[in-house]
N, C-alpha and C positions, 0 to 999 in steps of 0.2 A: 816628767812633766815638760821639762825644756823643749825634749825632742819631738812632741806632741803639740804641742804650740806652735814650735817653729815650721812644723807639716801643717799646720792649718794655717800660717801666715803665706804661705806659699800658696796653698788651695784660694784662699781670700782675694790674693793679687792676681793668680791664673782668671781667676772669676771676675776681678773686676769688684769687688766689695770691696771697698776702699772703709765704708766702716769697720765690716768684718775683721780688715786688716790690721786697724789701728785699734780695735778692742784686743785680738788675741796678742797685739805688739805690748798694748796696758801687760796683761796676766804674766806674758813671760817677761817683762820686764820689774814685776812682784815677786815671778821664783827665784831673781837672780838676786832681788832685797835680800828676798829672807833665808837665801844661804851666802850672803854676805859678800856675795861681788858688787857690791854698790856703783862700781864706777860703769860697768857695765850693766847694769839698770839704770843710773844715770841719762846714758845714750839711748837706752833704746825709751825711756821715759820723753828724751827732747823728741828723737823721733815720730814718736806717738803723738806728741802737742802740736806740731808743725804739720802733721799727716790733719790732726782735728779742725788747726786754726784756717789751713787753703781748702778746707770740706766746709767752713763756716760752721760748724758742729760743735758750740757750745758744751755742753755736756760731756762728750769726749773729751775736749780741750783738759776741761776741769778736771776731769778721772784721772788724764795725763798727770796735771800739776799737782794733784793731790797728792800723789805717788811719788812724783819727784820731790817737792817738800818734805814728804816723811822720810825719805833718803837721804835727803841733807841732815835731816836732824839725826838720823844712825849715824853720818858721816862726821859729824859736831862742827857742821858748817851751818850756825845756827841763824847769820847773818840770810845767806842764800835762803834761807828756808821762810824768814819771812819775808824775804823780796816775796817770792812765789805767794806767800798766805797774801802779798799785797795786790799781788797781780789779781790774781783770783776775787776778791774783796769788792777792788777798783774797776777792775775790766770784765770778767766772768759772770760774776752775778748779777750785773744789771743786766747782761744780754739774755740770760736766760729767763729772769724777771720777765723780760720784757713781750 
């Protein structure tokens, strides 16, 4: 799965789909959760939110942060995780309300 995301992360940037990019970055930064490389889903989770936040792409942003919070909490960095559920709460959801 890694190496199938990371070809379509590639194809996304040759193409210029900057969403493309930061969805298929969301996914493989889920395969790397859930076989327990945390720190590096970590990374490519901020990547993905900073690729969403200069897109103005509410929605992505959120998928990012969703992601990354649930990884703090695997991580028992329980602190970080609700920064992120704050961030999300206070900044995220009114934009996409709106």
């Amino acid at each position: 799965a890694a190496q199938l995301l990371t070809t379509a992360i590639e194809r996304f940037r040759q193409s210029g789909d900057d969403d493309g990019e930061t969805m298929a970055t969301v996914y493989l930064g889920q395969t790397y959760k859930f076989a327990g490389d945390h720190s590096r889903a970590e990374s490519l989770f901020l990547g993905a939110m900073a690729r969403a936040r200069a897109a103005h792409n509410s929605h992505r942003e959120c998928e990012a942060l969703y992601q990354l919070g649930n990884t703090y909490l695997r991580m028992d960095r329980v602190d970080d995780a609700e920064r992120v559920q704050q961030v999300i709460d206070e900044q995220i959801n009114p934009r996409i309300a709106a």
